[in-house]
SEMAR-795246 format. One line per 2 residues: their letters; for each residue x, y, z of N, C-alpha, C. Coordinates in steps of 0.001 Angstrom, whole numbers, padded with zeros to 6 digits. Layout:
N
A = X:Y:Z:X:Y:Z:X:Y:Z; ... .
REM end
This chain:
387
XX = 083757:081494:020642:084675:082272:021476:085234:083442:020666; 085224:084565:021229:086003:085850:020690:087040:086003:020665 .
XX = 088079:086104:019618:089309:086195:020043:089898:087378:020095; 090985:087788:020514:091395:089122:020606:092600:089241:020285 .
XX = 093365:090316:019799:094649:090609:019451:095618:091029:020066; 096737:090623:020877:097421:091515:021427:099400:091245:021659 .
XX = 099395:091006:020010:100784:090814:019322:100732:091352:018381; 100824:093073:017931:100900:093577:016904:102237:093932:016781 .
XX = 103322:093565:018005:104888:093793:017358:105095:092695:016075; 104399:091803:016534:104682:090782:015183:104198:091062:013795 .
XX = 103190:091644:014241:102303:092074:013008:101029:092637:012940; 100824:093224:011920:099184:094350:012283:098289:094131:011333 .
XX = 096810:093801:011516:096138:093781:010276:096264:094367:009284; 096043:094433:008132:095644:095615:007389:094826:096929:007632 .
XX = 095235:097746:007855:094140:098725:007884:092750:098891:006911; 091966:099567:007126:090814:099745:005851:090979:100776:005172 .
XX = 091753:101642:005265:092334:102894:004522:093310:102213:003885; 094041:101727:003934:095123:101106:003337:094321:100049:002171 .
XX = 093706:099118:002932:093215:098038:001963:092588:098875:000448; 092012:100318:000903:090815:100730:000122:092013:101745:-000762 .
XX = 093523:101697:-000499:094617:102681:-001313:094679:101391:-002104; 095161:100085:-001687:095319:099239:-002616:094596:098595:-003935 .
XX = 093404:098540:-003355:092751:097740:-004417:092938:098352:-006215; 092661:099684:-006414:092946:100109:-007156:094128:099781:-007937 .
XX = 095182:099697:-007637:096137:099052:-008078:096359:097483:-008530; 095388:097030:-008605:095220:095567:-008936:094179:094896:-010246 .
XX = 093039:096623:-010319:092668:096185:-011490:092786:097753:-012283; 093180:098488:-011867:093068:099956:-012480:094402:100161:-012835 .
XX = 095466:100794:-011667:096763:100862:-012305:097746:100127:-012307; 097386:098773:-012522:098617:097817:-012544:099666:097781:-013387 .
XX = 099745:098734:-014208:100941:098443:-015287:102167:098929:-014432; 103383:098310:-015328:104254:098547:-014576:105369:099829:-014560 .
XX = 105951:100159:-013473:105670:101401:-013089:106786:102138:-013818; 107950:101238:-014657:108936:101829:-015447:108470:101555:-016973 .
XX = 107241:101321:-016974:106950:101214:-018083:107027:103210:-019104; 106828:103345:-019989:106563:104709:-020693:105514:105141:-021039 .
XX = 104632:104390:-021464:103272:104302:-021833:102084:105108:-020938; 100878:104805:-020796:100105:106014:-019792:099467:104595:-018801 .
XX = 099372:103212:-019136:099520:102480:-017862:100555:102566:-017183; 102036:102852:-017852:103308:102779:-016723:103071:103959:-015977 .
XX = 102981:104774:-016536:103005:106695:-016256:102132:106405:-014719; 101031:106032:-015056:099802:106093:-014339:100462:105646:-012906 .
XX = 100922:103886:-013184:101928:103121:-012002:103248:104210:-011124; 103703:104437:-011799:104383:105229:-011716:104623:106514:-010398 .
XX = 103369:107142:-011206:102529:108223:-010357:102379:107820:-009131; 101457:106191:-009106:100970:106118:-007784:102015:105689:-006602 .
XX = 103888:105439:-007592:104521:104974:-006628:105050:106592:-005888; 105253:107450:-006677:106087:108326:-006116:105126:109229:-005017 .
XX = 103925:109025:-005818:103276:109693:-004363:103054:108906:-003035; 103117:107587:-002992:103680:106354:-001977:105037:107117:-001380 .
XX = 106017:107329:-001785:107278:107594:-001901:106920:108980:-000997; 106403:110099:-001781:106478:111326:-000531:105755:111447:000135 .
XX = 105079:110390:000880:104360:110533:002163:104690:110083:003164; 105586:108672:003003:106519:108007:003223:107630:109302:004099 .
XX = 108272:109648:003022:109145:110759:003500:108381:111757:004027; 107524:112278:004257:106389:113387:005014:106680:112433:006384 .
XX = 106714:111504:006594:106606:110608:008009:107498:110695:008310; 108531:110287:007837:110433:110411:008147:110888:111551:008338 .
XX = 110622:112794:007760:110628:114167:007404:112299:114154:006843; 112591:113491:005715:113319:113398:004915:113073:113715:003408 .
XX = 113776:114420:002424:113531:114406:001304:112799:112778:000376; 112338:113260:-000269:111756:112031:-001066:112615:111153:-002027 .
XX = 113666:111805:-002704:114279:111153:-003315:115740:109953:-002243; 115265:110466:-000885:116212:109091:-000052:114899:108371:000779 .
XX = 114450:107857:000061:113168:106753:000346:113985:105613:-000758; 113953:104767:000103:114448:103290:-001196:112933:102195:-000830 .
XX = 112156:101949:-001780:111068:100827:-001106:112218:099093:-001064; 111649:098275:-000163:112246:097484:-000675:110930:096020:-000193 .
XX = 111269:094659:000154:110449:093564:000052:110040:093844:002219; 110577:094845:002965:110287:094677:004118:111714:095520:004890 .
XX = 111387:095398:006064:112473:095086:007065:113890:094522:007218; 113566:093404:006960:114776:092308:006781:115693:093250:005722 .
XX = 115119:093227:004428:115710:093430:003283:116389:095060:003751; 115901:095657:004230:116009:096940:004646:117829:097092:005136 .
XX = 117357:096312:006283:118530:096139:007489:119768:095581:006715; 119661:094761:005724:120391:093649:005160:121107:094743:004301 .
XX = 120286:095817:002986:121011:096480:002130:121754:097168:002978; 121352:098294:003761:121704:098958:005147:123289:098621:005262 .
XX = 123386:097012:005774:124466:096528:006534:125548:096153:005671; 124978:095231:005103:126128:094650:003720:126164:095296:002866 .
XX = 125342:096740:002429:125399:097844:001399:126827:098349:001744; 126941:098868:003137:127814:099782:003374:128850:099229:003764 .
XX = 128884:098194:004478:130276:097027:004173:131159:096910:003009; 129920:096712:002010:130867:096082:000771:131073:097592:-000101 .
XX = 130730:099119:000638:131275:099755:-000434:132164:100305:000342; 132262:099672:001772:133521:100838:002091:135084:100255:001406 .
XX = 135826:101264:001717:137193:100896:000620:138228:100290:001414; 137848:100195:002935:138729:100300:004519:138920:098706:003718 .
XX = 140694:097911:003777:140580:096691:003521:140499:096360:004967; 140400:096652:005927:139437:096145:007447:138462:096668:007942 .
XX = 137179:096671:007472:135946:097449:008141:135988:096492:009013; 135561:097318:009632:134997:097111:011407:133181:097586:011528 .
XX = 132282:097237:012101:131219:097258:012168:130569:096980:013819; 130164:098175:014446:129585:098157:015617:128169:097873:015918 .
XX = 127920:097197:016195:126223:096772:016559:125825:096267:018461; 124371:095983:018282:124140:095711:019682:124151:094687:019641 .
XX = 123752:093970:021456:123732:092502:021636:121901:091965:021547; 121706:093478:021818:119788:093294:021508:118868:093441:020348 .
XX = 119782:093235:019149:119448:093746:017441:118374:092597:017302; 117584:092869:016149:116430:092152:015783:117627:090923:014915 .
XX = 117134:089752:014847:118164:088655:013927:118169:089142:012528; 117905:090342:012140:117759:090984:010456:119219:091845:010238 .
XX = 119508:092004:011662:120584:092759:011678:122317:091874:012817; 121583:091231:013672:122895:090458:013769:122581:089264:012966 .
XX = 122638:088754:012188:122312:087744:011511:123412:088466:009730; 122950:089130:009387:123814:090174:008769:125565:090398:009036 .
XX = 124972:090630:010194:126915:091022:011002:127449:089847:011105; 126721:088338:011151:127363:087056:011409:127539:086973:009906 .
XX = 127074:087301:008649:127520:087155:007515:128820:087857:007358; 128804:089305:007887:130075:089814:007164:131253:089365:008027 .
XX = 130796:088941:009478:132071:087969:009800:132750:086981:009376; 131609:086132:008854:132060:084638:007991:133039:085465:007000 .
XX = 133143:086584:006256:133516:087355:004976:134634:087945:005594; 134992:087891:006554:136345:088517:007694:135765:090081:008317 .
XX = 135278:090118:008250:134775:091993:008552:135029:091474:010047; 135504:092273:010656:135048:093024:012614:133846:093171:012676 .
XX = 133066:092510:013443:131983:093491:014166:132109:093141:015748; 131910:094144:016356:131513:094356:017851:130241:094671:018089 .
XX = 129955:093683:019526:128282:093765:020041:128407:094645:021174; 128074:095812:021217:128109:096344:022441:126769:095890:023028 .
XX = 127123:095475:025002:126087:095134:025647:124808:096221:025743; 124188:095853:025946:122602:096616:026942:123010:096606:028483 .
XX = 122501:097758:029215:122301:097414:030511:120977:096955:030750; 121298:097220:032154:119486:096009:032775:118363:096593:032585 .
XX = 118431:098097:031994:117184:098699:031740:117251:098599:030361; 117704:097360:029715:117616:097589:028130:117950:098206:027015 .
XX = 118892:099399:027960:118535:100698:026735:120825:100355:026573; 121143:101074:025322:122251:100876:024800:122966:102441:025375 .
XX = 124350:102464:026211:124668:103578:026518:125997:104441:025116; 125265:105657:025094:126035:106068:023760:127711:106115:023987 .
XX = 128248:106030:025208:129637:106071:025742:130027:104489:025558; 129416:103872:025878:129794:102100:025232:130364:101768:023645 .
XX = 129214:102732:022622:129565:102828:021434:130786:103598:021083; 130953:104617:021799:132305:105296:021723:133640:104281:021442 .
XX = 133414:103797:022628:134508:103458:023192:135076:101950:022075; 133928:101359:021835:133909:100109:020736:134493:101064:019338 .
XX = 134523:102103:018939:134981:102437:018015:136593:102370:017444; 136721:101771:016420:137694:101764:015535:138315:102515:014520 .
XX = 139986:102890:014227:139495:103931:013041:139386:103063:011778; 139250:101613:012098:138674:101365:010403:136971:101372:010910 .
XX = 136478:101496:011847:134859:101840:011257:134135:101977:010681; 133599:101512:009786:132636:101725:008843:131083:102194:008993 .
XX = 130884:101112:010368:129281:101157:010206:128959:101217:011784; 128000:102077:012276:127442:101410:014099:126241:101434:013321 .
XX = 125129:100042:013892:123848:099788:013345:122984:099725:014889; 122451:100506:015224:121493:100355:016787:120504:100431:016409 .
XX = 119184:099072:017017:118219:099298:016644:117134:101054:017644; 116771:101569:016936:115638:102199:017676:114585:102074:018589 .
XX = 114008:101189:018462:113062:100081:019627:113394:099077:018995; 113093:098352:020815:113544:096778:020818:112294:096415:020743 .
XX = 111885:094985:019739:111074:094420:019272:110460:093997:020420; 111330:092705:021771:110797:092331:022666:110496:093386:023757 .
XX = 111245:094091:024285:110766:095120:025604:110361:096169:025051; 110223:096885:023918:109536:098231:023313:110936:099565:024106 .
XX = 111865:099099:024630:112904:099915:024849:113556:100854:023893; 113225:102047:023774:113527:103202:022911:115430:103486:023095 .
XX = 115965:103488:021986:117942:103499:022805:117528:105278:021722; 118831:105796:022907:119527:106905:022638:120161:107210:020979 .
XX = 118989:106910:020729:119842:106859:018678:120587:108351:018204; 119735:109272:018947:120487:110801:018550:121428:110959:019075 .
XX = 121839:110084:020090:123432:110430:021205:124293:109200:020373; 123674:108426:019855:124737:106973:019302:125355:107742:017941 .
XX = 124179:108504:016888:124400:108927:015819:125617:110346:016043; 125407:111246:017295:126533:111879:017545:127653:111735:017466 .
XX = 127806:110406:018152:129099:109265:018110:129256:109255:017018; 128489:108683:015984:129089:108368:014438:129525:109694:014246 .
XX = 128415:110451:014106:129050:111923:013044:130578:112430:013468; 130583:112138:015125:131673:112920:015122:133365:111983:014941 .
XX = 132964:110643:014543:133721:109827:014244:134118:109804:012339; 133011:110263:012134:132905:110074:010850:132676:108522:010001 .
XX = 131614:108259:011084:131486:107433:010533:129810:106495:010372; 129487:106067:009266:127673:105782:009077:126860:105450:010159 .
XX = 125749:105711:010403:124849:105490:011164:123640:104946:010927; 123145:103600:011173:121749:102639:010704:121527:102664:011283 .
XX = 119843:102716:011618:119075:102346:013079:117680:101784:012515; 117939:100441:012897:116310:099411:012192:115275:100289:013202 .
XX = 114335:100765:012399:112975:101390:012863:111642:101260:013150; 112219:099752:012558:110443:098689:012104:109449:098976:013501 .
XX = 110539:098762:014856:109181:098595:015869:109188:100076:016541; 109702:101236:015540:109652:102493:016285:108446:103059:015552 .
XX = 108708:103176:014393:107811:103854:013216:105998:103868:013662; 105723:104698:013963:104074:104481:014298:103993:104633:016086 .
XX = 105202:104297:016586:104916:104196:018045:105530:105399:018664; 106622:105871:017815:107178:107027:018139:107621:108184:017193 .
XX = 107324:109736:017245:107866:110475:016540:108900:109914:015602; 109012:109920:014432:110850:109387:013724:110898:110841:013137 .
XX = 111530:111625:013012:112721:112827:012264:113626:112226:011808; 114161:111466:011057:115359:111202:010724:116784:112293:010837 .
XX = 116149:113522:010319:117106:114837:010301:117426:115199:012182; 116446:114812:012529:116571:115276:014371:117818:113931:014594 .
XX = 117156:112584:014461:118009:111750:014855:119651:111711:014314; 119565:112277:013350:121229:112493:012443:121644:111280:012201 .
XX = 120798:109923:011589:121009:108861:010999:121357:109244:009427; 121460:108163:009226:122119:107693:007576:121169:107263:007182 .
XX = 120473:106163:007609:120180:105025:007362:118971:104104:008141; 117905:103904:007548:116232:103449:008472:116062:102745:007862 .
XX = 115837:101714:009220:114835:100503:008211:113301:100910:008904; 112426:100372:007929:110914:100350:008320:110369:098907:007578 .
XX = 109305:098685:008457:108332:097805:007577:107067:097889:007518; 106453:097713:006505:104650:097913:006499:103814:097524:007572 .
XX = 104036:096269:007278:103248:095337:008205:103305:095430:009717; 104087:096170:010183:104235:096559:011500:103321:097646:011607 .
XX = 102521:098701:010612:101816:099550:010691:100449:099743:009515; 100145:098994:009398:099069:098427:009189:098290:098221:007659 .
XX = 099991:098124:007033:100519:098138:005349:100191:096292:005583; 100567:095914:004089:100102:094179:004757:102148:094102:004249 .
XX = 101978:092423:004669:103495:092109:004505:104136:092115:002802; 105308:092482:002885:106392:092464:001777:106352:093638:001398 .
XX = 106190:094644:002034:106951:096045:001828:107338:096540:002595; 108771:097551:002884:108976:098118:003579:109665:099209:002875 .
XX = 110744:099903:003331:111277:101136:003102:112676:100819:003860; 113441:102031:002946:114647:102330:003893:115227:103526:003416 .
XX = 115540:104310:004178:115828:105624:004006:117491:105725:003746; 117855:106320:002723:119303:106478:002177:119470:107838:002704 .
XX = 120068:108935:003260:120492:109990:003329:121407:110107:001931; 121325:111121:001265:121624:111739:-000048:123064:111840:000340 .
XX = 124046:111041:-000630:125512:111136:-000529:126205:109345:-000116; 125198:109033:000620:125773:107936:001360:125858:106389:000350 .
XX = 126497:106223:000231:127005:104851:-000420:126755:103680:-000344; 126144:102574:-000962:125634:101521:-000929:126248:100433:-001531 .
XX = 126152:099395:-001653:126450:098830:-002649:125209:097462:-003234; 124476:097733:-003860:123237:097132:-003923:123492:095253:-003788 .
XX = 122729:094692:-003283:122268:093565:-002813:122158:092727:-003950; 120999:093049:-004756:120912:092562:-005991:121040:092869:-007318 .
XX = 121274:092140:-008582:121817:092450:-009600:120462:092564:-010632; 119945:093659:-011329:119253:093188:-012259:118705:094654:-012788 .
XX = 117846:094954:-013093:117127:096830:-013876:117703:097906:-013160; 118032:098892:-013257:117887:100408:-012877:116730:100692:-011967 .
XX = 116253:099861:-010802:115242:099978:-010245:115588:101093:-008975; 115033:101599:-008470:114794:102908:-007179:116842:103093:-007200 .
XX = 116121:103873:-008103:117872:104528:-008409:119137:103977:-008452; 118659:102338:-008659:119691:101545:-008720:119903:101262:-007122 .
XX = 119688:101188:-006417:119235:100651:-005014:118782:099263:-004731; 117582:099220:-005845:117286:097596:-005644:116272:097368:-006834 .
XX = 117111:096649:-007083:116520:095892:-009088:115565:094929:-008937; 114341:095283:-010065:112854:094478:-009489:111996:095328:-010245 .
XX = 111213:094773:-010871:109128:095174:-011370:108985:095793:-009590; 108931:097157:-009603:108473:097550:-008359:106926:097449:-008339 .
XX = 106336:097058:-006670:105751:096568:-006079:104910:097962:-005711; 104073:098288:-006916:102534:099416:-006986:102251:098943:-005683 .
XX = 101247:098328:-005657:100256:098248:-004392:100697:098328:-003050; 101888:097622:-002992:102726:097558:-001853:103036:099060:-001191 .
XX = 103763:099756:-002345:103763:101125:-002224:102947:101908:-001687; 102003:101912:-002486:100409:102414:-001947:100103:102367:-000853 .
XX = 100275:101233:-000443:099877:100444:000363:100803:101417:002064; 101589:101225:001710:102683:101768:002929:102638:102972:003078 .
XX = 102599:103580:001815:102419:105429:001723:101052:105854:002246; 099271:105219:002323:099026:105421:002866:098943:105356:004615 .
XX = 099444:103993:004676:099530:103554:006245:100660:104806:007032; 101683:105159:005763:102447:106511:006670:101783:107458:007038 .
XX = 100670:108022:005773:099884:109259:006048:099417:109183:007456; 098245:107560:007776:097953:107408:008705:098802:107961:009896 .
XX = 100001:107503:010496:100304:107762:010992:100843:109149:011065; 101269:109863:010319:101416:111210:010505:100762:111963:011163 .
XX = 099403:111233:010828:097838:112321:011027:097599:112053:012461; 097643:110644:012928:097223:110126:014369:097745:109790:015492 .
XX = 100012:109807:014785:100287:109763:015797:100121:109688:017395; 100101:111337:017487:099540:111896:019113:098931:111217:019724 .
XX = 097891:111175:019032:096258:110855:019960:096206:108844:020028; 097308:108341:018915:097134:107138:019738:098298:106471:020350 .
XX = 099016:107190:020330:100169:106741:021747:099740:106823:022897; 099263:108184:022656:098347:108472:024179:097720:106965:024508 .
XX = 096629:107237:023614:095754:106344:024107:096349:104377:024455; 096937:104356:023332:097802:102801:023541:098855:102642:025367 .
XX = 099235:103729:025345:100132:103826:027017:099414:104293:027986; 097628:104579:027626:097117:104393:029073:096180:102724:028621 .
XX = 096455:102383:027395:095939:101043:027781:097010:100234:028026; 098290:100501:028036:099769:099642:028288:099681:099772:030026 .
XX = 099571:100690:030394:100031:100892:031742:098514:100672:032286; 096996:100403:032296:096277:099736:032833:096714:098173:032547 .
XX = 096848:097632:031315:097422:096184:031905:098368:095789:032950; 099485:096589:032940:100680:096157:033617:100385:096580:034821 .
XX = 099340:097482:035134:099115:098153:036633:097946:096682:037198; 097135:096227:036118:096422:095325:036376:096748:093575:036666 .
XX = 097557:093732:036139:098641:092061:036443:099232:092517:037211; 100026:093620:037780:100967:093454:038901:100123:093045:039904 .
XX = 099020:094137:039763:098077:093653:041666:097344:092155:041443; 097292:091626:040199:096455:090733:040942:097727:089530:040630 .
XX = 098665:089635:040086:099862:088479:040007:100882:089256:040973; 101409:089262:041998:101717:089768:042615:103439:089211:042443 .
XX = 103548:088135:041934:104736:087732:041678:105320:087764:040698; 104578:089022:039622:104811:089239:038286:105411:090285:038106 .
XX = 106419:090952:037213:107524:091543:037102:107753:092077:035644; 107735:093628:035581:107633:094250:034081:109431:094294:033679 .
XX = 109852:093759:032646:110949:093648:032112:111682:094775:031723; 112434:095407:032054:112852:097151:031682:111272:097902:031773 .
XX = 110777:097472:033069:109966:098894:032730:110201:100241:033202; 111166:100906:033646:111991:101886:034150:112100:102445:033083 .
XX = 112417:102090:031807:113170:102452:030680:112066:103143:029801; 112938:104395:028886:111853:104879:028150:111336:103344:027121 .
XX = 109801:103680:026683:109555:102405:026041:108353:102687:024761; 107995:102278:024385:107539:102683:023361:105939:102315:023838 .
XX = 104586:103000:023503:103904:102933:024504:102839:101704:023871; 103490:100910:023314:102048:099675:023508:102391:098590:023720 .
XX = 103860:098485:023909:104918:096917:024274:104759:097062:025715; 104934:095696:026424:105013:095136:027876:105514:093993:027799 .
XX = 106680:093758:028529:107368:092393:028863:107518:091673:030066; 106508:090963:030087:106362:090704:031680:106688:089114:032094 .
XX = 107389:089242:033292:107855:087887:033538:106992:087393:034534; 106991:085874:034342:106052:085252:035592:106960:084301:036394 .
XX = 107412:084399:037538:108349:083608:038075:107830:082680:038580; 108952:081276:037738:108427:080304:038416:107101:079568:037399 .
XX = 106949:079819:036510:105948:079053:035087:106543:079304:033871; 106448:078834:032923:106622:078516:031750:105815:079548:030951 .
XX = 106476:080464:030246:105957:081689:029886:105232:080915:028268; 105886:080097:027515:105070:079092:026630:103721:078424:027038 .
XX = 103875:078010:028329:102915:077419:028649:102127:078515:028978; 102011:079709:029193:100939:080869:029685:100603:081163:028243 .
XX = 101423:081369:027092:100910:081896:026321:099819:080754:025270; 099930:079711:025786:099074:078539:024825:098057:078245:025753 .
XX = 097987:078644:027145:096692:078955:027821:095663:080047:027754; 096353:081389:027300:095797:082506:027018:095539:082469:025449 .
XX = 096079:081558:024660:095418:081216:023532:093840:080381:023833; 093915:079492:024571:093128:079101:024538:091411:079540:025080 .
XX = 091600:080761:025798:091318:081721:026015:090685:082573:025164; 091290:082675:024062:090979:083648:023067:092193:084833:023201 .
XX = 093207:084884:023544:093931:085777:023860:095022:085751:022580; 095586:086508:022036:096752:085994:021469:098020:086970:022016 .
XX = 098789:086609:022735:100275:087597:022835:101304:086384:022416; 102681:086525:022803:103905:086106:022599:105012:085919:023638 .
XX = 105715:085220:022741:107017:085015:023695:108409:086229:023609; 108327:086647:022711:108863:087536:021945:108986:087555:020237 .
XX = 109842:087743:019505:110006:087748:018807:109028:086774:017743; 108118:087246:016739:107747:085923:016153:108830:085172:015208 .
XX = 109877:085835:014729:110591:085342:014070:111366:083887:014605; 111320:084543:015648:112388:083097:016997:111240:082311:017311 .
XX = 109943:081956:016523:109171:081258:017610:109268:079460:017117; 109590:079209:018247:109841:077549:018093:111353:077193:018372 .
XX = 111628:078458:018870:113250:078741:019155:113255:078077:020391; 114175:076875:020751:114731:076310:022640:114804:076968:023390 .
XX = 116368:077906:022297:117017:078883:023243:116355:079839:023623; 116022:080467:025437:115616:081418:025713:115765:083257:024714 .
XX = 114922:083633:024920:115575:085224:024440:116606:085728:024522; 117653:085907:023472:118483:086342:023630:118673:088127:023965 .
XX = 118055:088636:023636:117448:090119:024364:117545:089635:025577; 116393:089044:026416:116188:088802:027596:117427:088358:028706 .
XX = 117891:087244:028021:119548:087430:028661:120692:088317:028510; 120437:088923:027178:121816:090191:026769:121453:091437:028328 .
XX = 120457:091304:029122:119924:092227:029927:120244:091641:031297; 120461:090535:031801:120890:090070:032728:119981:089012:033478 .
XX = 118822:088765:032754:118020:087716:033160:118510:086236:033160; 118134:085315:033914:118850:083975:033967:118052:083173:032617 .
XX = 118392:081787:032285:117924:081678:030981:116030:081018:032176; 115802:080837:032741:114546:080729:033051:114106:081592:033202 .
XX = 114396:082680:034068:114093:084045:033689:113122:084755:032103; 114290:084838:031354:113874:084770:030057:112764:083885:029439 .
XX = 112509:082216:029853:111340:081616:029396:109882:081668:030270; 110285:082796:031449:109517:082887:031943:108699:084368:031667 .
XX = 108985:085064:030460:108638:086287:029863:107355:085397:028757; 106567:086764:028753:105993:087144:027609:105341:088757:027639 .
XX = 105073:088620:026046:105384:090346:025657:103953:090472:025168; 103507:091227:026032:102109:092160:025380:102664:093091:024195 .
XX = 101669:093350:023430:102085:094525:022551:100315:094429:021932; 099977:096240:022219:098725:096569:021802:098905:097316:020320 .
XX = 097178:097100:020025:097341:097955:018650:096396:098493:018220; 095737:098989:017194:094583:100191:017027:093251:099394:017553 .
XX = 093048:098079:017744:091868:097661:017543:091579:097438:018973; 092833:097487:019992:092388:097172:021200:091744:098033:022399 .
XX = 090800:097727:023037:089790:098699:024389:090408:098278:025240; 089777:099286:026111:090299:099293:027627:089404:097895:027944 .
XX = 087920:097785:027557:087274:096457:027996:088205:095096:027691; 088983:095561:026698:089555:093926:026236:091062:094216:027232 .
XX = 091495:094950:027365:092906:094622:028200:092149:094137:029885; 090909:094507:030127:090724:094582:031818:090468:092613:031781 .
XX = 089771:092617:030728:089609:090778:030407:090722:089816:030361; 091818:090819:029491:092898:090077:029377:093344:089577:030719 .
XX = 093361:091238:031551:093566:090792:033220:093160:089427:033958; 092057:089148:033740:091718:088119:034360:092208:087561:033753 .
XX = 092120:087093:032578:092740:085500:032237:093781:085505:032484; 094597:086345:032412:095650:085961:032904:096567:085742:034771 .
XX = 095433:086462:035496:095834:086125:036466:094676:084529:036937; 093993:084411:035911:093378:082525:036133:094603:081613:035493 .
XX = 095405:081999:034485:096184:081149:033948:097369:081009:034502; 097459:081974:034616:098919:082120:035167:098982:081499:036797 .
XX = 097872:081715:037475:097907:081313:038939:097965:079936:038294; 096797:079061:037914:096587:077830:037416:098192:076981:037291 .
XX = 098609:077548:036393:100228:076845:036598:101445:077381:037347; 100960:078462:038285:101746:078227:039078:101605:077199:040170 .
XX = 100469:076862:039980:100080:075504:041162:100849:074490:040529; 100505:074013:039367:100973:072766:038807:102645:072809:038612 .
XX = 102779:073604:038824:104446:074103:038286:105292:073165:039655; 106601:073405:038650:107916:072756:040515:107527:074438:041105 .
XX = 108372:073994:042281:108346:075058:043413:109490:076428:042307; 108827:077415:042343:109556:078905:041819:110462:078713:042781 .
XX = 111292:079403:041625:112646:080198:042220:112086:081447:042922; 113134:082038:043740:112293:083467:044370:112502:084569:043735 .
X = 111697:085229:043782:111126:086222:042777:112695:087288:042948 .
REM end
């Protein structure tokens, strides 16, 4: 049986441009990269040119590139960086109710630590309104953190109208980027952020690298204790290959952007045009909303969106429930309910998300199986709620 891919929010192969930046670094320039010598020099070299291509993608100076172990780590320096250097003895910290768990998971730390944070809601189209953030503002403020796309619905939020809010508050602006980066233009300078998270592996770097963009001036307070590593940002034997590794997967995208959004959102919108007609009781989750063009969140009313997705495994299919991080999670999506879905509602989702390797032949296949699987248990199922 053939299997096919179609959960690259979770994660993306390696590319072969990428694989073929890395190898080199494993038996050629592995020395290490603060070394002095002409193996460090060499390491060295290959990080900073990692470093400004990186920033060629962001269209940020090179010296506010911080690499770090991913995403997580990203969001985490990001959040508790700027917490623990503000001087406010009450920071306050604004975030959403639809953040990836890298970033409310974070804000539940600096609560345990007494900090404020406020969740401003989503409406039903997913997206975060920049007048909500206003209004949640404090003058001890420190931080608003909005993600850029939402991991589960591919929902793009108003980050240049949220970051307005900050600037004209005076106060920092983070926006996790992991599931924007590759799917959508990023400017950092257009968006008027502070502060980006990215991760490799979401673009076709392999896992444990990511990036995060410092805007020049802005204050941190580093995470961990140990070398003079990326300007004192984050202490560590930096991670050559990794680097490499990400700096080419940015080039990639610089170069191909255009031409494969295009192409990924007319294969997004033949699936979803193709399950609506033949599941007729099937339902795209914020699809009104701008979205990022290779995510789809589609609900099946009335089945067990677990149970569709371990049928379409069996299939050869692979998608999700959302998040892989939450998987094995009881509780429904919390995205999915922060939006107004009931909690069956929510277990009755799952999230397409396409990626370089997928055809129009493999989404029209997907079609069927899924309107065989999905009909299949809606027979066996209790009687649906109404749609």
């Amino acid at each position: 049986m053939q299997r096919v891919y179609f959960d690259h929010n979770a994660t993306t192969p390696v590319s072969p441009e990428v694989l073929e930046a890395m190898l080199p670094c494993f038996d050629q320039n592995y020395g290490n990269a603060s070394s002095i010598h002409h193996f460090g020099q060499v390491a060295r070299q290959r990080m900073e040119d990692a470093r400004a291509l990186v920033a060629g993608m962001l269209h940020c100076r090179v010296e506010e590139v911080v690499f770090t172990s991913g995403g997580t780590e990203a969001d985490n320096l990001a959040i508790l960086g700027t917490a623990r250097s503000s001087k406010s003895e009450t920071p306050h910290v604004i975030t959403t109710a639809i953040e990836h768990p890298a970033v409310l998971n974070a804000c539940a730390h600096l609560e345990e630590q007494g900090v404020a944070v406020t969740y401003v809601p989503a409406g039903v189209n997913g997206c975060v309104d920049p007048e909500d953030i206003r209004r949640a503002l404090r003058p001890s403020t420190v931080l608003i953190s909005v993600m850029h796309a939402n991991n589960e619905l591919g929902t793009v939020q108003p980050v240049a109208g949220i970051a307005a809010v900050a600037r004209q508050a005076g106060v920092r602006m983070h926006s996790d980027g992991v599931q924007a980066v590759g799917k959508v233009d990023v400017d950092v300078e257009a968006l008027g952020v502070d502060l980006y998270s990215l991760s490799g592996h979401k673009i076709g770097a392999p896992k444990g690298i990511g990036a995060l963009f410092v805007r020049k001036g802005v204050d941190l307070t580093p995470l961990q204790f140990g070398g003079r590593h990326e300007r004192g940002r984050r202490p560590g034997t930096e991670n050559v290959a990794g680097a490499a590794a990400l700096g080419r997967a940015a080039q990639w995208v610089r170069e191909n952007l255009a031409a494969e959004t295009a192409r990924l959102r007319e294969l997004r919108d033949r699936l979803e045009s193709g399950i609506l007609a033949r599941v007729p009781w099937a339902r795209v989750n914020a699809g009104g909303a701008p979205r990022t063009p290779n995510t789809s969140n589609i609900r099946f009313e009335g089945i067990s969106g677990e149970a569709l997705v371990i049928a379409l495994d069996l299939k050869g299919f692979a998608v999700s429930t959302g998040a892989a991080c939450s998987s094995g999670a009881v509780e429904p999506s919390h995205v999915l309910t922060a939006i107004g879905l009931s909690r069956d509602q929510a277990r009755a989702s799952i999230r397409f998300s396409l990626g370089r390797g997928n055809t129009a032949a493999q989404v029209d296949e997907l079609v069927e199986a899924v309107e065989a699987a999905a009909g299949n248990l809606r027979r066996i199922s209790p009687a649906p709620a109404s749609v």
